[in-house]
C-alpha positions as CSV (number, residue, x, y, z in Angstrom):
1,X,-17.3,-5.6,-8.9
2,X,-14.7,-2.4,-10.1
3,X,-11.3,-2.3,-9.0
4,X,-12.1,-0.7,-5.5
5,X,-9.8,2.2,-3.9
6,X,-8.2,3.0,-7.2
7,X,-6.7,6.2,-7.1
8,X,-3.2,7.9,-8.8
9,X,-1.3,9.2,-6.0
10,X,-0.6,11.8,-7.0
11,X,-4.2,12.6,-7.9
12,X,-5.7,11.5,-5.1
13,X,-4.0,13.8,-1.9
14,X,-2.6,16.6,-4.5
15,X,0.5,14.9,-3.5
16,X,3.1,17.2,-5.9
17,X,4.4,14.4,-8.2
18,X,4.2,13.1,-11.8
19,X,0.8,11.2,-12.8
20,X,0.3,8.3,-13.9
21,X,3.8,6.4,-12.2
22,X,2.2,5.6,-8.4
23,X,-1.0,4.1,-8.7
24,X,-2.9,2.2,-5.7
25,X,-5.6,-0.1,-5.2
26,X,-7.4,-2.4,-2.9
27,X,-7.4,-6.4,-4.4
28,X,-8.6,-7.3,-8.0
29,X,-12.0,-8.7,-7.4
30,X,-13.3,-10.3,-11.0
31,X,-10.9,-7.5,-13.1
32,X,-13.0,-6.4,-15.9
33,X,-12.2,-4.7,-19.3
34,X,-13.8,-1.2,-17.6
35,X,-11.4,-1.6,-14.9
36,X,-8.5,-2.2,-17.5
37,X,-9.8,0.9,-18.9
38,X,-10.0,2.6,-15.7
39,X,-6.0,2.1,-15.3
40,X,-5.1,2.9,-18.9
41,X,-6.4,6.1,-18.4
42,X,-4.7,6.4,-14.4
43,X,-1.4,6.1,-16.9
44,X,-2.6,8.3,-19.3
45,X,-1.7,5.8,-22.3
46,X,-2.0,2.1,-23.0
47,X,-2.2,-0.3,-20.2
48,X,0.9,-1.7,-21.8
49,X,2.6,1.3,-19.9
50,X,2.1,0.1,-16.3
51,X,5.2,-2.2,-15.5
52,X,4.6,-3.9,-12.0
53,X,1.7,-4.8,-9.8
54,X,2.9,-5.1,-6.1
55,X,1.0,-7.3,-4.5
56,X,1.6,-7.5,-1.1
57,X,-1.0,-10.3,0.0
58,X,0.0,-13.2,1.7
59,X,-0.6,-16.5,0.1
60,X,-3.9,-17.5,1.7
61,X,-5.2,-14.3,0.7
62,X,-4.8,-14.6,-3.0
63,X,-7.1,-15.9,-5.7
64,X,-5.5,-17.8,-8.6
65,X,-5.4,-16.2,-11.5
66,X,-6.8,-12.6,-10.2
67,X,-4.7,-10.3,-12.1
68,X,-4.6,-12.4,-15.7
69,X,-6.2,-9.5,-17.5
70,X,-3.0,-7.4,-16.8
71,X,-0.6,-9.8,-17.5
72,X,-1.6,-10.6,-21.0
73,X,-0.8,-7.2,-21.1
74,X,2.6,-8.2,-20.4
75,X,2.3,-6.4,-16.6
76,X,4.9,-7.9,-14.1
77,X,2.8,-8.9,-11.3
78,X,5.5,-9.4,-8.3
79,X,3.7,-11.4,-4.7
80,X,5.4,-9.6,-2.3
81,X,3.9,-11.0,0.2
82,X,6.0,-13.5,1.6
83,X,7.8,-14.7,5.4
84,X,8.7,-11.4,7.2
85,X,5.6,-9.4,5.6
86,X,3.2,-7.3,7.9
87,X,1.0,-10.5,8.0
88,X,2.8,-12.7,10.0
89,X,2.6,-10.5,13.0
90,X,1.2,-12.2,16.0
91,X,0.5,-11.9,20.0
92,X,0.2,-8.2,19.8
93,X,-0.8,-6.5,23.4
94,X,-4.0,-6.3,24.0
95,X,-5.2,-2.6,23.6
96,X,-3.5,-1.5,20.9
97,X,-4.7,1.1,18.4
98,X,-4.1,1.3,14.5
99,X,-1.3,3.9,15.0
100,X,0.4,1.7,17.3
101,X,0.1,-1.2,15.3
102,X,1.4,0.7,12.2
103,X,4.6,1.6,14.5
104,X,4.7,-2.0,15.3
105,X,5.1,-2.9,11.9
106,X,7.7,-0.7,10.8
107,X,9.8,-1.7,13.5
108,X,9.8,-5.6,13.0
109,X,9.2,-5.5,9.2
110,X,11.6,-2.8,8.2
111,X,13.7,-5.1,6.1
112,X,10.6,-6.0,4.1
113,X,9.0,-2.7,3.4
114,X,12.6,-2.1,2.0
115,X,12.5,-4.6,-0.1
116,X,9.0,-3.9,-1.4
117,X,9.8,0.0,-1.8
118,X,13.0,-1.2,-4.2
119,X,10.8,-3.5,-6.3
120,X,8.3,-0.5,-6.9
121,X,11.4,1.9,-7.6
122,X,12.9,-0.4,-9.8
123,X,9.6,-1.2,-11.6
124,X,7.5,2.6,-12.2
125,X,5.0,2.9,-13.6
126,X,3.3,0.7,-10.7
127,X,0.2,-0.2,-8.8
128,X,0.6,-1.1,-5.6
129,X,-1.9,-3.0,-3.0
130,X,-2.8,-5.7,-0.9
131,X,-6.4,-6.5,0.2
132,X,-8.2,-3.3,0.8
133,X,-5.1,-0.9,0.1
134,X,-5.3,0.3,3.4
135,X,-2.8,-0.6,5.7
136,X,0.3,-2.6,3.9
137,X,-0.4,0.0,0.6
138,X,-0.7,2.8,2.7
139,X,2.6,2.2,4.7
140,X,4.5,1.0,1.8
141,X,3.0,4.7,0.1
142,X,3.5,7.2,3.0
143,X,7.4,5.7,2.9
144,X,7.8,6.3,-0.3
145,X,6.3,9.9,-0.3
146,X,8.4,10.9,3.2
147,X,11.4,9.2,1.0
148,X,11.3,11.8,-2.0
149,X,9.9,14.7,0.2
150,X,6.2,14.8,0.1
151,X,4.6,16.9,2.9
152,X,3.3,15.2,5.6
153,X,0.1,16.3,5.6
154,X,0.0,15.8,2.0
155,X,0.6,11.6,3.0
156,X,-2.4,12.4,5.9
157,X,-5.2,12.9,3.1
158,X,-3.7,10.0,0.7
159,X,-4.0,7.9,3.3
160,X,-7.4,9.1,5.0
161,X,-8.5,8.6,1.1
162,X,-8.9,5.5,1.6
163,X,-12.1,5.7,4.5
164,X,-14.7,6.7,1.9
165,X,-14.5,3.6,0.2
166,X,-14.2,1.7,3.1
167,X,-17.8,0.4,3.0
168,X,-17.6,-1.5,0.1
169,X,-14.2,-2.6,0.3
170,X,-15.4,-4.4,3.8
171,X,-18.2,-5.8,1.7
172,X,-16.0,-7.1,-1.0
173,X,-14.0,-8.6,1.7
174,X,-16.6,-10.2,3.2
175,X,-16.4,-8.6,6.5
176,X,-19.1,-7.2,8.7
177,X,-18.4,-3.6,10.4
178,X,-18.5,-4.8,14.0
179,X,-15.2,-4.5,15.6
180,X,-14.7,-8.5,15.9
181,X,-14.4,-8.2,12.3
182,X,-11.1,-8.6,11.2
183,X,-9.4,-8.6,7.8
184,X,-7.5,-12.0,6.5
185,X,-3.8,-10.0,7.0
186,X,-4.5,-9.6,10.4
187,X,-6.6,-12.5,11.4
188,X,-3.8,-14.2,13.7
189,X,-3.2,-11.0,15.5
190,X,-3.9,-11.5,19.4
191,X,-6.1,-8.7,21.1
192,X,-8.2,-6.2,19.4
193,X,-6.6,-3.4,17.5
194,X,-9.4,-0.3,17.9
195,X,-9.8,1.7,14.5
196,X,-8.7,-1.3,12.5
197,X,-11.4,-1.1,10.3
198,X,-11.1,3.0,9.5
199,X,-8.4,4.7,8.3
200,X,-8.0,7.7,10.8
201,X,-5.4,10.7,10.2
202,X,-4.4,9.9,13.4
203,X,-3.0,6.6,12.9
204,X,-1.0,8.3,10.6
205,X,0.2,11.0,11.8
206,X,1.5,8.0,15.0
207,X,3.6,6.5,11.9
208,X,4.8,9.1,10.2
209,X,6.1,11.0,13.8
210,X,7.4,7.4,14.9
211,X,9.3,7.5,11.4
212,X,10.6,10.9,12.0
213,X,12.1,9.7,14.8
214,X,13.7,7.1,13.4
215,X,15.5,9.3,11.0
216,X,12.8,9.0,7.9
217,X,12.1,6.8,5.2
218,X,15.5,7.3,3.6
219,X,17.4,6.7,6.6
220,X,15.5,3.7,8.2
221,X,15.0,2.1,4.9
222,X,18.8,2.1,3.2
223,X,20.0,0.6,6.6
224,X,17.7,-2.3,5.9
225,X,18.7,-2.8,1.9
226,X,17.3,0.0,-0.3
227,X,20.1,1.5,-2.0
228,X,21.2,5.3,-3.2
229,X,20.4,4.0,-6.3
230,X,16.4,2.9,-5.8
231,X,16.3,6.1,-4.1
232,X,17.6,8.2,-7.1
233,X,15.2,6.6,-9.4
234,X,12.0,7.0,-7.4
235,X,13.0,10.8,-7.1
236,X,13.6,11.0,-10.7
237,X,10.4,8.9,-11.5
238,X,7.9,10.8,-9.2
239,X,9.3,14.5,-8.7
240,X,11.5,14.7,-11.7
C-alpha cells in the first residue's frame, strides 16, 4: 500500500511557501521504493535531502522497523510521540465535537506541540505525521503555518485535504466508518467525539479562532519552550 495522504504543504492548500521543506503524511504502511520515489520528487532532489521524519505516534501505535527505507538513507526519524502527547488524553465530556477536542488539546498539550514544532524547525526539510495525518499532523501544521503567517483560510483547505483520502486511510487503519470506530490515538478517550472520523473546515476554523484568542501560534508556543530562534528558522526555511 503507497504512502497515504502525502502531500507538500505547500502544494497541497497553495499555502505561499517554499516546496519541498514541509511535507506530510499519514503512517508508512510497507514503504516501498515508489514511495521513496514519491518523496524524492516532493523534495525536488535526492531523498538524501529530507532531514527529519516526525513521528508523532505513540508507542503502541508503531510498527518496528516501518520507516527503514528512509533511514538507510541517512533520514533522522525522531518518535515524538511520548508522555504528554495528544494521545494520552482521557475522560473527555461526553458530546464533544472534533473542534472542541482540537481546542482541548492545545490547551493541555501546549508544551508538547512546542516541542514538536522546534524539532521540525530545527530539522527542515521534513515530513511530518502520525497515523492517518489528520489530527496530531494537522495541528502540529496549522501552528506552524499561523506561526510564519499563512492565511487562515489557506490552513482551512490543507487541513480539509486530508478528507479525500480519508477512505482508504480508515482502511489502512483497519477501521470501519461507523462512528464507534475509533482510531488507536484516541481509543482511551471517554464519550464519543462526532466528526472524528472527517476532517471538517469547521473543526478547524474552532482551532485556529481558539488559537487567536490565545494570542497565536507564536505567542502560545514560545511561552511553552519554542524559542525566537526556531521561529526565525522556520520563517527563513518556508517563506524565505
Amino acid at each position: 500500500m503507497p504512502l497515504l495522504n502525502l502531500r507538500d504543504v505547500a502544494e497541497g492548500a497553495g499555502a505561499p511557501l517554499r516546496t519541498g521543506m514541509l511535507l506530510r503524511s499519514a503512517q508508512p504502511q510497507a514503504l516501498t521504493l515508489a514511495d521513496a520515489d514519491l518523496l524524492a520528487g516532493l523534495l525536488g532532489g535526492p531523498l538524501e535531502g529530507l532531514r527529519l521524519v516526525a513521528d508523532l505516534r505513540g508507542e503502541n501505535e508503531r510498527a518496528e522497523n516501518d520507516w527503514t527505507l528512509l533511514a538507510e538513507h541517512g533520514v533522522r526519524v525522531a518518535r515524538l510521540g511520548t508522555s504528554g502527547s495528544p494521545a494520552d488524553l482521557s475522560a473527555l465530556p461526553p458530546g464533544v465535537d472534533l473542534g472542541d477536542l482540537y481546542v482541548l488539546m492545545l490547551d493541555h498539550r501546549t508544551a508538547w506541540f512546542a516541542s514538536v514544532v522546534a524539532e521540525i524547525a530545527d530539522g527542515l526539510p521534513a515530513l511530518v505525521h502520525c497515523a492517518a495525518g489528520k489530527d496530531r499532523t494537522g495541528l502540529v501544521v496549522a501552528l506552524i503555518l499561523d506561526l510564519v503567517g499563512v492565511d487562515h483560510e489557506v490552513i482551512v483547505r490543507d487541513y480539509a485535504a486530508t478528507g479525500e483520502h480519508l477512505p482508504r486511510i480508515m482502511a489502512m487503519l483497519g477501521l470501519g466508518s461507523g462512528a464507534r470506530a475509533v482510531p488507536a490515538h484516541l481509543a482511551d478517550v471517554t464519550g464519543a467525539v462526532s466528526g472524528l472520523l472527517d476532517a471538517p473546515e469547521a473543526a478547524m476554523r474552532t482551532f485556529l479562532a481558539a488559537l487567536d484568542a490565545r494570542g497565536g501560534a507564536e505567542r502560545l508556543l514560545m511561552a511553552n519552550g519554542l524559542t525566537a530562534g526556531h521561529v526565525q528558522r522556520l520563517r527563513a526555511a518556508l517563506i524565505g
